[in-house]
C-alpha positions in Angstrom: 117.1 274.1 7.2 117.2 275.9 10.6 113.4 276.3 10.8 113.2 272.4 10.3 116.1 271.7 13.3 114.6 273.9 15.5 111.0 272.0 14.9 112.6 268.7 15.4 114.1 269.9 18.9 111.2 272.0 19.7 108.9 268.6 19.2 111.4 266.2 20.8 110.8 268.4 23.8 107.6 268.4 23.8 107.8 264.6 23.6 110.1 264.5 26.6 108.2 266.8 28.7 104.6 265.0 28.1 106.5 261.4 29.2 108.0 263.2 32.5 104.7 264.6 33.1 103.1 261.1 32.7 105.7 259.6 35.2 105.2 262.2 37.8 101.4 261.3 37.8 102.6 257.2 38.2 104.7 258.1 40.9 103.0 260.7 43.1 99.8 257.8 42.3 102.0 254.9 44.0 103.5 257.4 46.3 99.9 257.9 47.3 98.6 254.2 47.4 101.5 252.8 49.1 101.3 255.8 51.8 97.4 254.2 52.3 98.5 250.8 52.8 101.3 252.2 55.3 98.1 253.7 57.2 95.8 251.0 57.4 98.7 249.3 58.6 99.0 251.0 61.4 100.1 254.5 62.3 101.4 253.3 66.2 103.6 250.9 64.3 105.4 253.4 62.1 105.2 256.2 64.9 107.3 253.2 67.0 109.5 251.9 64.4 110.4 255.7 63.9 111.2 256.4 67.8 112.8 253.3 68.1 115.1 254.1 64.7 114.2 250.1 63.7 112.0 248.2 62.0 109.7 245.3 63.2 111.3 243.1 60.6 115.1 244.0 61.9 113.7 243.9 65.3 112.7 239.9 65.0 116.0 239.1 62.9 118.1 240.7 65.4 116.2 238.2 68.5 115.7 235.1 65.9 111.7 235.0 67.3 108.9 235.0 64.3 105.9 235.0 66.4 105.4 237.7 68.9 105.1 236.0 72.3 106.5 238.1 75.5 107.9 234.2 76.9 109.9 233.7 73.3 111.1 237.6 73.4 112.3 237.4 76.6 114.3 234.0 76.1 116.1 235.1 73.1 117.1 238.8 74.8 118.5 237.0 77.7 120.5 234.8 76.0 122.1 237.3 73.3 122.1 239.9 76.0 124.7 237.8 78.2 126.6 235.8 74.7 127.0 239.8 73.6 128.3 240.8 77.3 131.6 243.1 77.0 133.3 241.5 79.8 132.8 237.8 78.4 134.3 239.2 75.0 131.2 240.2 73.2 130.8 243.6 71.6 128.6 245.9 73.0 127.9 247.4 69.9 125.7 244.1 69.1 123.9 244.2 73.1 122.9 247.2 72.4 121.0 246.4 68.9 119.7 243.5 71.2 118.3 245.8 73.6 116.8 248.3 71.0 115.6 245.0 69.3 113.7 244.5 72.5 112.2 248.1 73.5 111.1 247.4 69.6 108.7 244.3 70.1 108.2 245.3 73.3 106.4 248.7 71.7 104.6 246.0 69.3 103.3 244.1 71.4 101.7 246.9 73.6 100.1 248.4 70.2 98.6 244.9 69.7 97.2 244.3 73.1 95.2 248.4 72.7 94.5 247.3 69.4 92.8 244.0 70.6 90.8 246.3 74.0 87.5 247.6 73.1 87.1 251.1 72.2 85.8 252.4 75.8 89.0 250.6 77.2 91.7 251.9 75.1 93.9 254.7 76.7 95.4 257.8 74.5 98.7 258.1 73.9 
């Protein structure tokens, strides 16, 4: 009876460890395809969303713009910059998420316009 018990465990863990193996090769395989997709994204993007400590996402929800223009950036940092101003009651806390929001796109759209300059043009970083 013992030789049987310790068959059954010695095969359920067999069992166990060939499915753990099996996700470990899934997950180091989507750890590896979605760390390509980050790349061809762009490497100055991350780099700048990880200096900056935000995202480009967070970065255009914090100043309500969708497109990148400099004109609509600007507009919408003002204006939350001064609505957010301690002395007129605002928190500072918040004009200070504006600002980083701002250095943010501001990083953006410099990687887009070396991105867009021919390759004899564009200056190293």
């Amino acid at each position: 009876m013992a030789k049987y018990l310790a068959q059954i465990v010695v095969m359920g863990a067999q069992v166990v460890g060939r499915a753990f193996a099996r996700a470990l090769k899934q997950e180091f395989a989507a750890s590896q395809a979605a760390a390509q997709a980050r790349n061809s994204a762009g490497q100055h993007s991350a780099a700048a969303s990880s200096i900056t400590g935000m995202s480009l996402q967070e970065a255009q929800q914090i100043l309500h713009v969708s497109e990148l223009t400099p004109e609509a950036i600007q507009k919408n940092y003002e204006h939350l910059f001064k609505v957010n101003d301690k002395s007129v009651g605002g928190s500072f806390y918040i004009q200070s998420k504006v600002v980083r929001a701002k250095e943010r796109l501001d990083e953006e759209l410099s990687i887009q316009t070396q991105n867009k300059q021919p390759p004899h043009q564009k200056t190293e970083t």
